[in-house]
C-alpha positions in Angstrom: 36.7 -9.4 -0.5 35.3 -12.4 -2.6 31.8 -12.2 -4.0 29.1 -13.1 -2.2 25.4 -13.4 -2.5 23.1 -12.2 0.6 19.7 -13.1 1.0 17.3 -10.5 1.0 13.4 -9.3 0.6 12.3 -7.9 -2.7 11.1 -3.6 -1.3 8.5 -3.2 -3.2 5.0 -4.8 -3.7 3.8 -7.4 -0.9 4.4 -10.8 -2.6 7.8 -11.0 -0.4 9.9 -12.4 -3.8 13.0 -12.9 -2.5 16.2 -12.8 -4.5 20.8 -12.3 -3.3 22.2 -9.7 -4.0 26.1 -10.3 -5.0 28.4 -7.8 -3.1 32.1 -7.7 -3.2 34.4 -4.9 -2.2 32.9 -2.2 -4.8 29.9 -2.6 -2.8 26.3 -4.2 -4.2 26.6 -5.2 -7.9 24.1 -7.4 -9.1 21.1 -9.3 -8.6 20.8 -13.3 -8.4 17.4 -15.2 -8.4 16.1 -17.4 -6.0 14.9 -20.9 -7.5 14.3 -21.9 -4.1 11.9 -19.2 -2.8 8.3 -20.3 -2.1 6.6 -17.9 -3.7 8.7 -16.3 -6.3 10.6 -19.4 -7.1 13.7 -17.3 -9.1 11.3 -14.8 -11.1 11.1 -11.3 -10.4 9.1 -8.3 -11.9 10.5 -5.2 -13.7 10.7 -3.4 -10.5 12.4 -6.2 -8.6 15.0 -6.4 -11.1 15.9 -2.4 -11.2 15.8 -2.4 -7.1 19.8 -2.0 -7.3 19.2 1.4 -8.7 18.0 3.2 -5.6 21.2 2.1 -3.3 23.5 4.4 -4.7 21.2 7.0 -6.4 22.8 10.3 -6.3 19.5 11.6 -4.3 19.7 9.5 -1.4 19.7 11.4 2.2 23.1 10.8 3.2 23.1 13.1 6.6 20.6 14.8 8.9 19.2 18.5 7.8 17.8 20.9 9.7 15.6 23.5 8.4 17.2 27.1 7.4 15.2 30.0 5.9 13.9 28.4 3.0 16.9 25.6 2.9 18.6 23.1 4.8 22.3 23.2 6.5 23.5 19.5 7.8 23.8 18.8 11.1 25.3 16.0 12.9 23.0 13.5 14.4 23.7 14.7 17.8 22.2 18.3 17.2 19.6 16.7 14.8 18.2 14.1 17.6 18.4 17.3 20.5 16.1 19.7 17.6 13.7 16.4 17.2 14.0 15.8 20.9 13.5 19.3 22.0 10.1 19.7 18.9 8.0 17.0 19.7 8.8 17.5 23.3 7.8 20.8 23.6 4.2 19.9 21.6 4.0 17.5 24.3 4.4 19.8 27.0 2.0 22.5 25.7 -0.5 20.6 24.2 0.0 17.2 25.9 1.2 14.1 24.7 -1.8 13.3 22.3 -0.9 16.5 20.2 2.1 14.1 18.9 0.8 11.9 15.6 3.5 9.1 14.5 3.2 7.7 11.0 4.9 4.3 11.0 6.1 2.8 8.0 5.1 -0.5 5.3 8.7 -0.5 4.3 10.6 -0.7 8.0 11.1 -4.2 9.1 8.7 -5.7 11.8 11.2 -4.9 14.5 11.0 -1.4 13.7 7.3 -1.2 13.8 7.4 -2.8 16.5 9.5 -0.1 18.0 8.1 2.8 16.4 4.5 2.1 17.9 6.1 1.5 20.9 7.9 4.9 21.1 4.7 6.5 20.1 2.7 4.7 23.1 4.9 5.0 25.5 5.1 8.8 24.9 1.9 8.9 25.5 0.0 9.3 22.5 -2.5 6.8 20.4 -2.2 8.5 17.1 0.1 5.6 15.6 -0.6 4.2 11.9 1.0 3.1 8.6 0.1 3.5 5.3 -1.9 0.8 5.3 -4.7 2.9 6.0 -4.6 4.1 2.3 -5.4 0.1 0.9 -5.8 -2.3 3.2 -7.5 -0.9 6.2 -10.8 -2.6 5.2 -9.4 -5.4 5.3 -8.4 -5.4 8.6 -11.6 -4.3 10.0 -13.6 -6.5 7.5 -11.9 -9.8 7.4 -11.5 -9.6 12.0 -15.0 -9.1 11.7 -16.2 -12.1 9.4 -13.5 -14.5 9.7 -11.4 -13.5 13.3 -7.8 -13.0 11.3 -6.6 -9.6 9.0 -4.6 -11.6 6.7 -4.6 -14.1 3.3 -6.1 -17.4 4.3 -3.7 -20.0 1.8 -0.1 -19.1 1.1 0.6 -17.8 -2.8 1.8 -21.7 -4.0 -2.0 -22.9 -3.2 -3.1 -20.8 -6.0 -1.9 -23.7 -8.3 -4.7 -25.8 -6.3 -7.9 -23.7 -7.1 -10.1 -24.5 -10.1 -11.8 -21.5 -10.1 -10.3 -18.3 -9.4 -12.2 -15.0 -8.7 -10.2 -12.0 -9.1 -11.8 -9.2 -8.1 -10.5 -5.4 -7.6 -6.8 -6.5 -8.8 -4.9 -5.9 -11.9 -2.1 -8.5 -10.5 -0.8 -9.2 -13.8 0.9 -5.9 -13.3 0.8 -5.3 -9.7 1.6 -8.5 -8.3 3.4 -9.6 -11.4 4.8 -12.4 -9.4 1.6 -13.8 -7.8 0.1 -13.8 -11.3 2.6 -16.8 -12.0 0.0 -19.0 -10.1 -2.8 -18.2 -11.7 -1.8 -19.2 -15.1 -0.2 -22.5 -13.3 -3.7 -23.3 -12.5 -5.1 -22.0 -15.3 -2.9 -24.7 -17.4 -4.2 -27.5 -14.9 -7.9 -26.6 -16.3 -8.7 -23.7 -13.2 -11.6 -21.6 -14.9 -10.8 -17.8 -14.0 -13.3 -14.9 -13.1 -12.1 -11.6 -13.6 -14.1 -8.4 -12.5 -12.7 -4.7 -12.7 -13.9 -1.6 -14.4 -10.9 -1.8 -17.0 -9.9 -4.4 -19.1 -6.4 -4.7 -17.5 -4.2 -7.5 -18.2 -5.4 -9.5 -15.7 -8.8 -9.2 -17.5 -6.8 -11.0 -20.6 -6.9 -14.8 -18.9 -10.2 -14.8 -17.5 -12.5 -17.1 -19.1 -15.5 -14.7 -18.0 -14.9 -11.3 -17.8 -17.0 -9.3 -15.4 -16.8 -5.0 -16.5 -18.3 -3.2 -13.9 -19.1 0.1 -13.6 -16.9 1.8 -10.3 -18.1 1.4 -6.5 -20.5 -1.2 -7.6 -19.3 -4.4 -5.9 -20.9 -5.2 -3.5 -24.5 -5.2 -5.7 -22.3 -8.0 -7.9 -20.9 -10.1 -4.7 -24.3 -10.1 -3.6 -25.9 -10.6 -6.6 -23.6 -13.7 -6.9 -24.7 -14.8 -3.2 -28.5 -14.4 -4.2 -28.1 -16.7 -7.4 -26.3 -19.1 -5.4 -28.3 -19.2 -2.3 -31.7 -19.3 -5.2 -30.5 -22.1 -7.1 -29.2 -24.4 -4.2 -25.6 -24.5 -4.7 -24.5 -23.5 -1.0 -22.5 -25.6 1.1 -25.3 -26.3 3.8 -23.6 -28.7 6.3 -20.7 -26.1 6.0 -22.8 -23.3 6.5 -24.8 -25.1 9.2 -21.3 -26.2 11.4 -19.4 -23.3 10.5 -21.1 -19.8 10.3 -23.4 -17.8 12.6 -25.8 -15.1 11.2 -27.3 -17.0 7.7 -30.8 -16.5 8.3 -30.4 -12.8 8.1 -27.7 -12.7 4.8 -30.4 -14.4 3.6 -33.4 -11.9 3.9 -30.8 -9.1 3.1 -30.2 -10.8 -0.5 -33.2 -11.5 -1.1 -33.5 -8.1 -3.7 -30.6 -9.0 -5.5 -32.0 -10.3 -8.5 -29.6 -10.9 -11.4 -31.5 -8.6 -13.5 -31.6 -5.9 -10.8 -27.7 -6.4 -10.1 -27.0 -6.3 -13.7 -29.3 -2.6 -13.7 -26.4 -1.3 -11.1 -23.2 -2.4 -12.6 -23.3 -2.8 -16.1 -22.7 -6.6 -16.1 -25.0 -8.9 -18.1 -26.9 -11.0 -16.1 -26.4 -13.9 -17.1 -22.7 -13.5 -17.2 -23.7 -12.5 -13.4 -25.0 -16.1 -13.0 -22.9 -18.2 -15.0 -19.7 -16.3 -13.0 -22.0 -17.7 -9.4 -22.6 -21.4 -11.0 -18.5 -21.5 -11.3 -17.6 -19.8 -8.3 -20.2 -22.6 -6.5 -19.7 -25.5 -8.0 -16.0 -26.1 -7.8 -14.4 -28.2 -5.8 -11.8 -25.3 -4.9 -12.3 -21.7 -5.6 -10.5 -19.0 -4.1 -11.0 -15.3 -4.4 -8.2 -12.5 -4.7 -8.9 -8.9 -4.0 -6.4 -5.9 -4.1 -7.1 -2.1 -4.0 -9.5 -1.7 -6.2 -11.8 -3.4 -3.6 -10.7 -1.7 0.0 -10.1 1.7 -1.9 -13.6 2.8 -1.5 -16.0 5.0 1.1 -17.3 1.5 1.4 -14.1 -0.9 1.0 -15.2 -2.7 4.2 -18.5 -3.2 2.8 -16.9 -4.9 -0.3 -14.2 -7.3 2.2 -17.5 -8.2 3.9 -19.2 -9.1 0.7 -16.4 -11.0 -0.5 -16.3 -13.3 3.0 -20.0 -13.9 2.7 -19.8 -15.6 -0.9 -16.6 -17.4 0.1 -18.4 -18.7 3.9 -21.8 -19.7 1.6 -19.8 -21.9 -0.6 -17.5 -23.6 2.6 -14.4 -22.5 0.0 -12.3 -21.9 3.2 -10.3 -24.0 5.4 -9.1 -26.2 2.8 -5.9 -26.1 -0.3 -7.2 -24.3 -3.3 -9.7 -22.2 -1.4 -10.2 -18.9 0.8 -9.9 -15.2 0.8 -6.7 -13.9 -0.3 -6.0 -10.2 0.0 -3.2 -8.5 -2.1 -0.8 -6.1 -0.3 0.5 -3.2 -1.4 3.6 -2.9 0.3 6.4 -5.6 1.4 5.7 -5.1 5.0 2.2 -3.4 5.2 0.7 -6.8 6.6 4.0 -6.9 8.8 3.3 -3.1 10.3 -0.1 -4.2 11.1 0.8 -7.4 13.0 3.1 -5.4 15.5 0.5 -2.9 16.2 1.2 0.5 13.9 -2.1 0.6 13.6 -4.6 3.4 15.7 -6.9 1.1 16.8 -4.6 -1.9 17.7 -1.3 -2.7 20.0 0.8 -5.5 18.7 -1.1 -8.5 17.9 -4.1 -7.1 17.0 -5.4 -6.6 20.6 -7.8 -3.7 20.9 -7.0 -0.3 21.9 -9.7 0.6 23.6 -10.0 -2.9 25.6 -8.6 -2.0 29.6 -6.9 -5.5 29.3 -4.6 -4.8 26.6 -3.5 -1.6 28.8 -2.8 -4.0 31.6 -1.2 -6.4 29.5 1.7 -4.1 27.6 1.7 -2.2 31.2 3.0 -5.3 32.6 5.0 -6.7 29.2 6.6 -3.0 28.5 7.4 -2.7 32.6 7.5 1.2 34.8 8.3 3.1 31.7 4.6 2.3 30.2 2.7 4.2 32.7 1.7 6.7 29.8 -0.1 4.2 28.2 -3.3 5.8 26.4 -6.6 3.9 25.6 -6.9 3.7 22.4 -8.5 3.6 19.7 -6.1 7.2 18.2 -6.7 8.9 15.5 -6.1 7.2 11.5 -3.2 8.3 8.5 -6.3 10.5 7.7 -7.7 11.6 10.3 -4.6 13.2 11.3 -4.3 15.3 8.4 -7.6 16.6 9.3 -6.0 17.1 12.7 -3.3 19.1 11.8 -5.1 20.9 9.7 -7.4 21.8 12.6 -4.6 22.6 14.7 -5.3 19.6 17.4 -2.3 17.5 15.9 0.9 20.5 16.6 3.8 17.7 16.2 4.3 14.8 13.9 6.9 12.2 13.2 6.2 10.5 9.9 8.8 7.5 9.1 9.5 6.0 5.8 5.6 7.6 4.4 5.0 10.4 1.9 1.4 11.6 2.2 2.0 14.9 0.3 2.1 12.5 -2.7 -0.1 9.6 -1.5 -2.8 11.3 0.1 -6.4 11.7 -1.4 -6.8 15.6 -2.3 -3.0 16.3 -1.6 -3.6 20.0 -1.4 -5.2 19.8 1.5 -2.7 17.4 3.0 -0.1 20.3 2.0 -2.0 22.7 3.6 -2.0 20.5 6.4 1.9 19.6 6.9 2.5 23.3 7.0 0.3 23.8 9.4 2.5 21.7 12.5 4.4 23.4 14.6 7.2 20.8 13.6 7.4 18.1 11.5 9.9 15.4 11.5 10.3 12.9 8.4 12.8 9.8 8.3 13.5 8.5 4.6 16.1 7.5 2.0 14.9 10.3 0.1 14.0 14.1 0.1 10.2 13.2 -0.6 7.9 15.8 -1.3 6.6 15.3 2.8 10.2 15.6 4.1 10.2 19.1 1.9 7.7 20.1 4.5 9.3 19.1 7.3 11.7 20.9 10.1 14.3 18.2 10.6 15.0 15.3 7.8 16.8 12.3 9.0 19.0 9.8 6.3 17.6 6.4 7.1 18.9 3.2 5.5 17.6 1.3 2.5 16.4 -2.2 2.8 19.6 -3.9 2.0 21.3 -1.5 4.3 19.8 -3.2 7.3 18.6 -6.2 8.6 15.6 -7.6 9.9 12.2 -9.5 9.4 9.3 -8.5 6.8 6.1 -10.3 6.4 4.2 -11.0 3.1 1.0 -10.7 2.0 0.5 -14.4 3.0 1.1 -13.9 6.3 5.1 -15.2 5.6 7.6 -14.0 7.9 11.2 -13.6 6.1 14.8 -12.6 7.5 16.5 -9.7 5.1 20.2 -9.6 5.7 22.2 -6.9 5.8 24.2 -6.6 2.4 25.7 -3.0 2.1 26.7 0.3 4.5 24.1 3.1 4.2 25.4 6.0 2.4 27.4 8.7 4.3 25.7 9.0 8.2 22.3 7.5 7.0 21.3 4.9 9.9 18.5 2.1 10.0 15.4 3.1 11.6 15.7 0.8 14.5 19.0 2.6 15.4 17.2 6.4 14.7 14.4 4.8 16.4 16.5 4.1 19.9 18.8 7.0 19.5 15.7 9.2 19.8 13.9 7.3 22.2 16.7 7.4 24.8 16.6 11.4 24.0 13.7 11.6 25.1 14.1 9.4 28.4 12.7 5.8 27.3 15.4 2.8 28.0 15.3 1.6 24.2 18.5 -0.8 24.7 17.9 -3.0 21.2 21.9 -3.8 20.0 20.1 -6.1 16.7 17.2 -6.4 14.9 16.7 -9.9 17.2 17.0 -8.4 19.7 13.8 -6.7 18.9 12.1 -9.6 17.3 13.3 -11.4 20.9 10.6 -9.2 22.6 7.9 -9.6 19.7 8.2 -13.1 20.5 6.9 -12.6 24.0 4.6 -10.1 22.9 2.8 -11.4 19.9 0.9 -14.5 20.3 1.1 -14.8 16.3 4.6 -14.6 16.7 5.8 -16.6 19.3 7.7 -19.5 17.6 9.3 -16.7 14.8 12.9 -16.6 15.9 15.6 -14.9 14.3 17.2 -18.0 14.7 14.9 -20.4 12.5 13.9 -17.7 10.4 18.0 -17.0 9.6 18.5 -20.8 8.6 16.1 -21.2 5.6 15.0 -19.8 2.8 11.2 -20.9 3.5 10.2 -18.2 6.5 7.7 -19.0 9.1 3.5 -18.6 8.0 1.8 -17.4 11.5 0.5 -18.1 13.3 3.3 -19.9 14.9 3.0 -20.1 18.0 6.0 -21.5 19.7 9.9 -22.8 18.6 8.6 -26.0 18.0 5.6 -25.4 15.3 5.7 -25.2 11.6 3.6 -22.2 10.8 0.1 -22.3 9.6 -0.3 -22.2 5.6 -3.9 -22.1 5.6 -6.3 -20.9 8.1 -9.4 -21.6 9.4 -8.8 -25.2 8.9 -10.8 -26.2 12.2 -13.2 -23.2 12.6 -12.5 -19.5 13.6 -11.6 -17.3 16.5 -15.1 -16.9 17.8 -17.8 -18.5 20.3 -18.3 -21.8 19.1 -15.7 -21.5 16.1 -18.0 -20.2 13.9 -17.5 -17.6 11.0 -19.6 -14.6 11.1 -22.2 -14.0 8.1 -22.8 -10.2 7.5 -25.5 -8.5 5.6 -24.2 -5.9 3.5 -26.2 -3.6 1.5 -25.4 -1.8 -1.8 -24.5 1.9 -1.2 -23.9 4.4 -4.6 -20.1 5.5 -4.3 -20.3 8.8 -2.5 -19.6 10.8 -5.7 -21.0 9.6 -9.1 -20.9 11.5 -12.4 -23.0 14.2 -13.8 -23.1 17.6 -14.8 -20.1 19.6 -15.6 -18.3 16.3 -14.1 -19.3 13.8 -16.7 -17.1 11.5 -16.0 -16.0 8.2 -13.3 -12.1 8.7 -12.3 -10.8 5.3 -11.1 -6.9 5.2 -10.5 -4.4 2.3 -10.0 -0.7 1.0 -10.5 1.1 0.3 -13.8 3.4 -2.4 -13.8 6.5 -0.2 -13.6 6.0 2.2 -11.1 5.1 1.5 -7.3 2.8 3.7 -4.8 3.8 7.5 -4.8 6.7 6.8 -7.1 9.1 7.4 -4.6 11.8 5.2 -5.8 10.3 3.6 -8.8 10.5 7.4 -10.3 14.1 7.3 -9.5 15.0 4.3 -11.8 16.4 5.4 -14.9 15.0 1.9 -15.9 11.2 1.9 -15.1 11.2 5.7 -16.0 12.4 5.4 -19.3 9.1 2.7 -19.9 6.8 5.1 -18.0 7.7 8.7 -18.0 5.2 10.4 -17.2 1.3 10.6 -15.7 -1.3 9.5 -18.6 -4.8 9.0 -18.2 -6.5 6.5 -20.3 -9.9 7.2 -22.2 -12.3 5.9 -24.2 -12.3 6.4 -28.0 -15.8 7.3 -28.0 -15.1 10.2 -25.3 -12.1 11.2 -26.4 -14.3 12.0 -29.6 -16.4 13.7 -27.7 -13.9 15.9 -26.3 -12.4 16.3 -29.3 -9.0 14.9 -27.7 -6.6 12.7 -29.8 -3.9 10.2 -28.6 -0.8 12.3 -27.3 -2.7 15.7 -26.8 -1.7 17.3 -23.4 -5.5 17.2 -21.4 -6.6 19.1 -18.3 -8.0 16.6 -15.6 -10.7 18.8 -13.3 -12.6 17.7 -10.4 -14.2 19.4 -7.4 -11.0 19.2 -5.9 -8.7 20.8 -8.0 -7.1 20.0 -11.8 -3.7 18.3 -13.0 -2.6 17.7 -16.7 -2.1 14.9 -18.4 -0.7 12.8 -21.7 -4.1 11.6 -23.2 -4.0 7.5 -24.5 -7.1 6.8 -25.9 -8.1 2.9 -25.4 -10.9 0.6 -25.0 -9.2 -0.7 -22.0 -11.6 1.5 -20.3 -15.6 1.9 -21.0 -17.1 4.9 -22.2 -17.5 7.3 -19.4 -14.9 6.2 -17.6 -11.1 7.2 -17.3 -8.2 6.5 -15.6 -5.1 7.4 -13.8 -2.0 6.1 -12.5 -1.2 7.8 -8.8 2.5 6.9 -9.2 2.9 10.9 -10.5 2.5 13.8 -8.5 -0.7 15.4 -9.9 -3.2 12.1 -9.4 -4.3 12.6 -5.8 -4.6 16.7 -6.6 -8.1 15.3 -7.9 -9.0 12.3 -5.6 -11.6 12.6 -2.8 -11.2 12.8 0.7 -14.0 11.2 1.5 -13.7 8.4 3.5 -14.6 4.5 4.5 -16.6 5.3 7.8 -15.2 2.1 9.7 -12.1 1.4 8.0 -11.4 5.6 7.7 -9.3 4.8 4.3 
């Protein structure tokens, strides 16, 4: 066999850089860049480059287990799909079909979270969701509420176009390494940049004002920034007049938020608070970027909300160089949500709980969809509490490790062994699948093929390059196996054959054939409606998705996180991503590479705590909150302020101490 290079889709974070990976007969042995690729354009990050690593890691799942005493004996996938078959059947039986909970998967393709949601509904049960629960959720629920679309307004390239950049919530320097690229492209053009976050991260390093606020107080800055802005005249009135719905009343809610009052809540000086509104107004072009440390909050749709209002106020949307951009976690997060993994959405973001979308997948899906349920089912966290309760007896959790990425991960352990049977489908024995009864091999990303969508809405093919180790399978083909166990007609040969049917399904999708998307390294940006349009870069170009095409303006008030320091917890614990590791670790902790430059969980504090404490760089510290304790490797830095500290959640040990408490719309 001659070498050859195979497109394919970067696994980790949800810029979607794309890069070949060069295969002849010893199997996968390099990695080639991309110049051509619209967003990554031939760069990748430290974790893109070590991605090879995980393909033939000596850990991989390479057939299906079944649970014996307090160890596993391999079975073949004929007995492992008849103990899975007979499991969540039997919950069903008992308990009925919404006993069952499936946890989809942010690294499966869209076609198999297209499937997997379908599998769920079709048995019966609403509890269907993806990870995306854990970051993004708000944004969903936020940005369909102001704006009528869950996803980033201008593709990654626009950056280059704003002249003022607001970066809020996101260390992207090291998260979205790769996105970063466009900031300092714009930057050099003469793009002033706004930087707020509780650390001074790397991304903090280019901003030309730096915004250090104290945790869970966002919302009093975006507001305080709408107030100054509103005050001194700098609104976009004919936009906000044509465009939005609900002004009077933002308004009258801002009307408190008083740079000096705004500056009392988070720690920012205020007229650092004003000059950052005078910037953010005035350009011709600004955009604002989000991440995690916006939506991961008890009021993370509070915070999206906020962020729409200032954008709406200004008319920055609908144009190059402006909008709302939120940053995704995963490489197919925003993809998982499009084809309806989600509890309280079928594909296409059509409600749950509306009769027509019954009727319409009733009549798409044909007589196998009787079982339909009205949504919406139960959230990634709510059923933990459920199993925990004993309502959830049966789950099925693909590609997902909430043992490690859970908030207050005893409890989630406390939960998983309390199913009667668990099911877990991965590339790895994760610390969920340790819990589980059955554990299926499933097939790495280059192992398969198939369509993921980026964080700007991009819709890319990923080829098949390698064989999965030993009797490992793709998820689509576990997916189907199962499903016909179970008595559903799941008769999917391809990956297009799936996206064939998503193409009927999802509106959004229509035009996004395996066929164009195969031919080009460029994708498709939906909505594309039909085989014969070009995408849609930016959105909201001629108004939005409600009555008269207007956006909708919504008061937000301040609320105090739902746990603040004091007493024998002195201390704000914020935690985040470094630029080596990804998520739970699951992989990233795997590669010889990224280990060896991040061994092992830290937490960062300041000098004048760590004095304090009496704790030096390099001491071994004890971590305690209400929820339990983990330890530590102490770096003392004035990357963070005084009375705050930080964690990476890469490491098991992080989410021992985080709170389950949760975002009462978005239930992150």
């Amino acid at each position: 066999m001659t070498r050859v290079l195979v497109p394919t889709v970067c696994p980790y974070c949800g810029a979607g850089c794309g890069f070949y990976l060069a295969v002849d007969r010893e199997g996968a042995t390099g990695i080639e860049y991309m110049p051509d690729h619209p967003a990554s354009q031939g760069a990748l990050c430290p974790k893109g480059n070590a991605a090879l690593e995980i393909l033939y890691h000596e850990e991989r799942l390479t057939s299906p287990l079944k649970r014996k005493g307090d160890g596993w004996a391999r079975v073949s996938w004929e007995e492992a799909l008849e103990i899975v078959a007979r499991g969540l059947g039997e919950a069903i039986k008992k308990h009925g079909p919404e006993s069952l909970a499936v946890l989809s998967s942010s690294k499966c393709t869209n076609e198999e979270n297209y499937l997997i949601e379908k599998l769920a509904r079709m048995l019966g049960t609403p509890h269907v969701d993806n990870c995306a629960r854990l970051c993004h959720a708000p944004s969903v629920v936020g940005l369909n509420r102001t704006l009528g679309a869950a996803g980033m307004t201008n593709p990654i390239p626009d950056i280059a176009n704003s002249r003022c950049i607001f970066v809020i919530g996101s260390n992207l320097a090291e998260n979205h390494p790769i996105i970063s690229r466009w900031i300092h492209r714009a930057k050099d053009a003469g793009a002033m940049v706004i930087v707020a976050d509780p650390r001074l991260t790397h991304t903090a390093w280019m901003a030309d004002i730096l915004l250090q606020l104290k945790p869970g107080t966002d919302v009093a800055l975006l507001n305080g920034m709408a107030h100054v802005i509103i005050k001194e005249g700098l609104l976009d009135k004919e936009y906000v007049a044509a465009r939005t719905r609900g002004f009077e009343a933002l308004v009258e809610s801002l009307n408190e938020y008083t740079p000096e009052m705004v500056s009392e809540i988070t720690g920012i000086p205020s007229g650092d608070i004003m000059r950052s509104a005078r910037a953010y107004a005035m350009s011709p072009a600004s955009v604002i970027l989000y991440s995690m440390g916006i939506t991961q909050h008890s009021t993370g749709t509070d915070n999206v909300q906020a962020i729409s209002n200032l954008a709406l106020i200004c008319g920055h949307m609908g144009r190059p160089g402006t909008g709302v951009m939120p940053l995704r976690g995963q490489n197919n997060v925003q993809g998982a949500c499009d084809m309806g993994a989600l509890a309280e959405f079928y594909p296409g973001y059509k409600k749950a709980d509306d009769p027509e979308t019954l009727k319409y997948f009733k009549s798409a899906w044909g007589a196998e969809a009787e079982k339909l349920p009205p949504g919406p089912g139960l959230t990634a966290t709510e059923m933990i509490e459920a199993a925990a309760s004993g309502r959830i007896k049966a789950m099925y959790i693909i590609g997902e490790d909430p043992a490690n990425s859970d908030p207050s991960s005893r409890h989630v352990h406390e939960a998983l062994e309390s199913l009667d049977f668990l099911v877990v489908q991965d590339i790895f024995m994760t610390a969920t699948a340790q819990f589980a009864d059955v554990a299926l091999p499933a097939a790495a990303w280059a192992e398969k093929e198939g369509s993921y969508t980026n964080t700007e809405r991009r819709v890319q093919w990923s080829s098949k390059a390698i064989e999965p180790p030993g009797a490992a399978l793709s998820d689509r083909e576990i997916v189907c196996r199962l499903a016909k166990r179970l008595g559903l007609q799941f008769s999917y040969p391809d990956a297009a054959s799936v996206l064939a049917e998503i193409n009927l399904i999802v509106p959004q999708y229509g035009g996004v054939t395996a066929d164009r998307l195969t031919k080009g390294r460029e994708g498709l940006i939906w909505p594309c409606p039909s085989t014969d349009h070009p995408g849609t870069p930016i959105l909201h170009s001629a108004g939005f998705k409600f009555a008269e095409g207007r956006a909708a303006l919504v008061p937000v008030p301040f609320r105090p996180a739902a746990e603040d320091a004091s007493g024998d917890y002195p201390l704000l614990l914020t935690t985040g991503r470094v630029a080596v590791h990804h998520n739970a670790g699951s992989m990233t902790r795997r590669s010889p590479l990224l280990l060896e430059r991040e061994p092992e969980l830290f937490v960062e504090i300041n000098p004048d705590d760590a004095a304090c404490l009496k704790v030096a760089g390099g001491d071994v510290v004890t971590v305690t909150t209400l929820r339990g304790e983990t330890e530590a490797l102490a770096r003392l830095t004035d990357r963070v302020k005084k009375g705050v500290v930080f964690m990476p959640f890469h490491f098991p040990g992080t989410n021992i101490l985080t709170t389950e408490i949760t975002d009462p719309e978005a239930k992150i």
